[in-house]
VMD Tcl script that draws the C-alpha trace (Angstrom):
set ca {
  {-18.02 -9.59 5.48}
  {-14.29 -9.85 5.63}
  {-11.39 -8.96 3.24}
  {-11.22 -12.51 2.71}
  {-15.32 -13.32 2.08}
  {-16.32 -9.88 0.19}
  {-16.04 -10.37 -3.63}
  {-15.92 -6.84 -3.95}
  {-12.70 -6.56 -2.46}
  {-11.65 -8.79 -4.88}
  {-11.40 -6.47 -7.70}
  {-8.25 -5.08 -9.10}
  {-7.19 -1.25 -9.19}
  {-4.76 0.35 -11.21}
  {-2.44 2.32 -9.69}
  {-4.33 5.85 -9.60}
  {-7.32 4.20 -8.44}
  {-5.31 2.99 -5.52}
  {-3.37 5.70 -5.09}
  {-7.15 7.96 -4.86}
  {-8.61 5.29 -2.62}
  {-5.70 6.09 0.20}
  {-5.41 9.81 -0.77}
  {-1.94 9.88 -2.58}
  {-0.78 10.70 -5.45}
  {0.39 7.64 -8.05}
  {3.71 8.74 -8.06}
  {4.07 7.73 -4.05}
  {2.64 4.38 -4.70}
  {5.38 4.28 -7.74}
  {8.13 5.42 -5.51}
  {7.30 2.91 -2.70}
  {6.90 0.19 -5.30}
  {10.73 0.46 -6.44}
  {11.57 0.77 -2.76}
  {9.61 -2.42 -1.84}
  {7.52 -0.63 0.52}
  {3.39 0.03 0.58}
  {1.14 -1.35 0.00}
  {1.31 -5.40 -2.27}
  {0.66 -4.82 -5.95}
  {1.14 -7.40 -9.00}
  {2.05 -7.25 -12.28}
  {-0.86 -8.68 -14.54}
  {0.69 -7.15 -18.23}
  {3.78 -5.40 -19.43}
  {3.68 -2.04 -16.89}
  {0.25 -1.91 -15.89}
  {0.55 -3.06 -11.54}
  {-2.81 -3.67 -9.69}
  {-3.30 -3.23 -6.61}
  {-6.04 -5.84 -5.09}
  {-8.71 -3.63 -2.88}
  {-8.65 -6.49 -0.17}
  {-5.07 -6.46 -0.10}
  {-4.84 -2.77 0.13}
  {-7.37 -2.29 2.57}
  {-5.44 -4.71 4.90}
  {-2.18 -3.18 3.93}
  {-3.87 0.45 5.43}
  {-5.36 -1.23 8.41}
  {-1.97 -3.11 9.17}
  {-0.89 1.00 9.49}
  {-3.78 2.03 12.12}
  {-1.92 3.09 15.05}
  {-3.59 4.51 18.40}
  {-1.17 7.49 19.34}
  {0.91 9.85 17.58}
  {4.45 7.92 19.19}
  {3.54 4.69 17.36}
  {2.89 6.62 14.05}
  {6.43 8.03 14.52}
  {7.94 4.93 15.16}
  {6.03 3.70 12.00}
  {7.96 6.11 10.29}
  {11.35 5.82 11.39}
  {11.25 2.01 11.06}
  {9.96 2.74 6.90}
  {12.62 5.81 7.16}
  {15.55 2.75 8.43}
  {14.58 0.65 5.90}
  {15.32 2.95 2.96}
  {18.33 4.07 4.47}
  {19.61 0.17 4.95}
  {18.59 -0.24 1.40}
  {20.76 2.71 0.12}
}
mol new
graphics top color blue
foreach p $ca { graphics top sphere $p radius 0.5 }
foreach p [lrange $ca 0 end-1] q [lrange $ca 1 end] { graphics top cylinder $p $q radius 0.2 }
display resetview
């Protein structure tokens, strides 16, 4: 099944159950959120963001890179973008 076709990847996460899911901490999942960056989230109440598990497994995959050069270019790009933004 696909991230389109699996129901499970349907469900909603809060942001800790996210955050465990790709091995951070809430707090970096906070911080990108109010930089625009990571992973999509939406608001569904006052305060409490969910994260979609289809949507955030796509958001990790769109991150797989196959050598350590195009992980640093990842990060200078996400590293130009918060400087552009400041």
């Amino acid at each position: 099944m696909t991230v389109d076709t699996d129901p499970a990847l349907a469900l909603w996460l809060t942001r800790a159950e996210a955050a465990t899911r790709l091995g951070l901490k809430p707090k970096t999942l906070a911080n990108w959120a109010t930089r625009g960056e990571g992973p999509p989230f939406t608001y569904l109440g006052p305060c409490t963001p969910r994260y979609k598990l289809g949507a955030l497994v796509a958001w990790a995959e769109s991150r797989s890179v196959a050598s350590t050069t195009e992980g640093d270019a990842l990060a200078l790009t996400a590293r130009s973008r918060r400087q552009r933004a400041d």
